[in-house]
C-alpha positions in Angstrom: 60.4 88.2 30.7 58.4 85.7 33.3 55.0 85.0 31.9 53.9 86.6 34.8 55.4 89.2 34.8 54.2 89.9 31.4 50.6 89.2 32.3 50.5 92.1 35.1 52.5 94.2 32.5 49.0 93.3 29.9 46.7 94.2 32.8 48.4 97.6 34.0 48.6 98.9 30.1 45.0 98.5 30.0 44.4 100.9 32.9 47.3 102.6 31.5 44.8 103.3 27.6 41.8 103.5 29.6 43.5 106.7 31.1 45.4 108.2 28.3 42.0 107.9 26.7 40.1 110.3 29.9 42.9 113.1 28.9 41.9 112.6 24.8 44.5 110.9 23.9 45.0 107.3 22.1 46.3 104.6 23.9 47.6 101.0 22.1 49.4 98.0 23.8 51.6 95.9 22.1 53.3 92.6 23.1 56.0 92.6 21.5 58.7 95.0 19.3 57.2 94.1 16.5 54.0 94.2 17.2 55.1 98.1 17.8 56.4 98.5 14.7 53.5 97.5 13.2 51.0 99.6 14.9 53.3 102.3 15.1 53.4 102.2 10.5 50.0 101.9 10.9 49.5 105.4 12.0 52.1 106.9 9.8 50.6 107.7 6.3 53.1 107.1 3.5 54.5 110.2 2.4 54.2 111.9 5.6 57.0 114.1 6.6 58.6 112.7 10.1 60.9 113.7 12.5 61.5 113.1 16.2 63.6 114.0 19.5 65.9 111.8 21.4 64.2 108.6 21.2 65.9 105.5 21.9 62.8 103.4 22.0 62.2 104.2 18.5 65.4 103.2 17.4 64.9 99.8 19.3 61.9 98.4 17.4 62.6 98.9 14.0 60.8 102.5 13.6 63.4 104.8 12.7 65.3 102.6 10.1 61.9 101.7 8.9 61.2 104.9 8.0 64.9 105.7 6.7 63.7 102.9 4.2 60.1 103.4 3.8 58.4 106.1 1.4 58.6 109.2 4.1 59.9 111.8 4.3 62.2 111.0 7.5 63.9 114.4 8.7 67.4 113.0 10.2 68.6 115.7 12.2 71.7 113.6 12.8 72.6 113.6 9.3 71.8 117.4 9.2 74.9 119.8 9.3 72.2 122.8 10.5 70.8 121.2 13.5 68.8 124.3 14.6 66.8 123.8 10.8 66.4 120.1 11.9 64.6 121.1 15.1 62.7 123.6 13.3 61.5 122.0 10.4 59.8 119.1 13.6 56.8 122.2 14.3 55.7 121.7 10.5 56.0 117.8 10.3 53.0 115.6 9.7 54.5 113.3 12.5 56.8 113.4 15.3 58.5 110.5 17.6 59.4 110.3 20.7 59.3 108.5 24.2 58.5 109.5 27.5 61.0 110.1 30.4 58.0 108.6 32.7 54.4 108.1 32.7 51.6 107.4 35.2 48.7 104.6 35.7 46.6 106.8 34.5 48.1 108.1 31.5 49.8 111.5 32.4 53.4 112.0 30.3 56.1 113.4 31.8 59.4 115.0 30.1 62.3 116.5 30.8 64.7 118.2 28.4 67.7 120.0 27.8 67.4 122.6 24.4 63.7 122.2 25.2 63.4 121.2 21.4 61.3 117.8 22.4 59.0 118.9 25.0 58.4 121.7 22.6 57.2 120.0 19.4 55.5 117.5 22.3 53.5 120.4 23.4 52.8 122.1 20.1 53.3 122.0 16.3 53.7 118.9 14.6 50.4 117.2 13.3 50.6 114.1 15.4 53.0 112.9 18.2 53.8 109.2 18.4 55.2 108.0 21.8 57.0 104.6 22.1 56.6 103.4 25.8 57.9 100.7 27.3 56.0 98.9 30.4 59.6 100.0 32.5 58.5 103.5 32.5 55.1 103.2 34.2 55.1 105.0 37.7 52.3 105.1 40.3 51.4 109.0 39.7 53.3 112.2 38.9 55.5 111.9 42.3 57.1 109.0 41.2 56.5 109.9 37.2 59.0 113.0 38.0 61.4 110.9 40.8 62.0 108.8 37.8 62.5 110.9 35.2 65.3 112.6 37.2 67.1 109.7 39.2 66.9 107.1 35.9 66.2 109.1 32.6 68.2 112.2 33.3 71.6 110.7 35.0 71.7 107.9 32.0 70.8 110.4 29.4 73.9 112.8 30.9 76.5 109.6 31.0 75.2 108.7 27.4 76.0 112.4 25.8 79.4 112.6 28.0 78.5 115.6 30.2 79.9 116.9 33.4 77.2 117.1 35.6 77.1 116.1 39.2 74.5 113.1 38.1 77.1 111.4 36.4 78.9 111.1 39.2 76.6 110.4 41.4 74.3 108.4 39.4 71.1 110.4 41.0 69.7 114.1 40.5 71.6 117.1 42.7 69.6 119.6 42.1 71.5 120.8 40.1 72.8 124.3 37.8 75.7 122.9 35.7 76.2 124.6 32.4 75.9 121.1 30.9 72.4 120.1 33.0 69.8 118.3 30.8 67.0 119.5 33.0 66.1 122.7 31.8 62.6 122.2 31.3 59.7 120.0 32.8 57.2 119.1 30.5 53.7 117.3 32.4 51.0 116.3 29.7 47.7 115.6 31.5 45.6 116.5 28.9 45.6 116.9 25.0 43.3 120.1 23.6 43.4 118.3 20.0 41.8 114.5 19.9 43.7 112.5 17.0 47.2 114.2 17.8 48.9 112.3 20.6 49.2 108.6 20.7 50.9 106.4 22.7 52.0 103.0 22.2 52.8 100.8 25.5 55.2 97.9 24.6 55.1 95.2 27.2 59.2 95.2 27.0 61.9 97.3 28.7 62.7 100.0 26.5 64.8 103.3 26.6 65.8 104.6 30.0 
């Protein structure tokens, strides 16, 4: 990335914190993958059980095989044959991953979801929620937060599981009420009731979609 680039991309993730911290949430940048990974172990006590949604940004810097190899107890609903259990057992876990679709300047999340199993656990249940951001999904405010999340997120997210919705074809939202939609539910987090449970770490790279 231009130096540049990745100097404005510094700047705006401090407004970025300095918001998510207003709505009681925690806020940390990193400038690189790694540096992720680190701070992202650093809030994961050994011996905590973990589990996550669809996540590709943790999968990208290191987090979930770090865990797979790590003393946690990593819940890989992949590897489960009872996936329902998997998603259940994620409202009892000590820690839960997962991205964002979008996100604002000033730190509101938004998510969009299929079986509602993320936004869910997102919401309520598991002890903490660990978000791994990369700069790409910053938006101006919730307008463009949610114009993102369905013209980028959901239309890549569809053509990554294989589904036949009119996204795919298109490659933006329709609107749409295909059996096989993803966007079932609209998750907007402004505001965390519980300080200490939601933290979000901004890594100056493109990461997920």
């Amino acid at each position: 990335m231009d130096a540049n680039i990745t100097k404005r991309y510094e700047l705006l993730s401090k407004k970025v914190i300095k918001g998510l911290k207003s709505r009681n949430m925690d806020g940390y940048y990193a400038a690189t993958k790694e540096e992720a990974l680190k701070t992202a172990l650093s809030l994961i006590p050994e011996g905590s059980s973990v589990t996550m949604g669809g996540a590709m940004s943790a999968h990208e810097i290191g987090l979930v095989e770090a865990l797979k190899k790590g003393s946690y107890n990593f819940i890989d609903r992949d590897a489960m044959e009872d996936k329902r259990a998997a998603m259940l057992a994620a409202y009892d876990a000590d820690v839960f991953l997962s991205s964002v679709n979008a996100m604002t300047e000033d730190g509101i999340l938004v998510n969009i979801d299929g079986n509602a199993n993320r936004v869910s656990a997102i919401a309520q249940g598991p002890k903490k929620v660990i978000f791994i951001v990369g700069v790409n999904k910053i938006c101006d405010d919730v307008d463009g937060a949610m114009k993102r999340a369905r013209n980028v997120a959901a239309p890549i997210n569809a053509q990554r599981f294989g589904l036949d919705t009119p996204c795919c074809k298109t490659g933006a939202c329709m609107d749409c009420k295909s059996p096989d939609t993803i966007c079932c539910q609209f998750l907007i987090t402004r505001y965390s009731k519980h300080p200490g449970r939601i933290h979000v770490i901004l890594v100056n790279d493109s990461l997920g979609f």
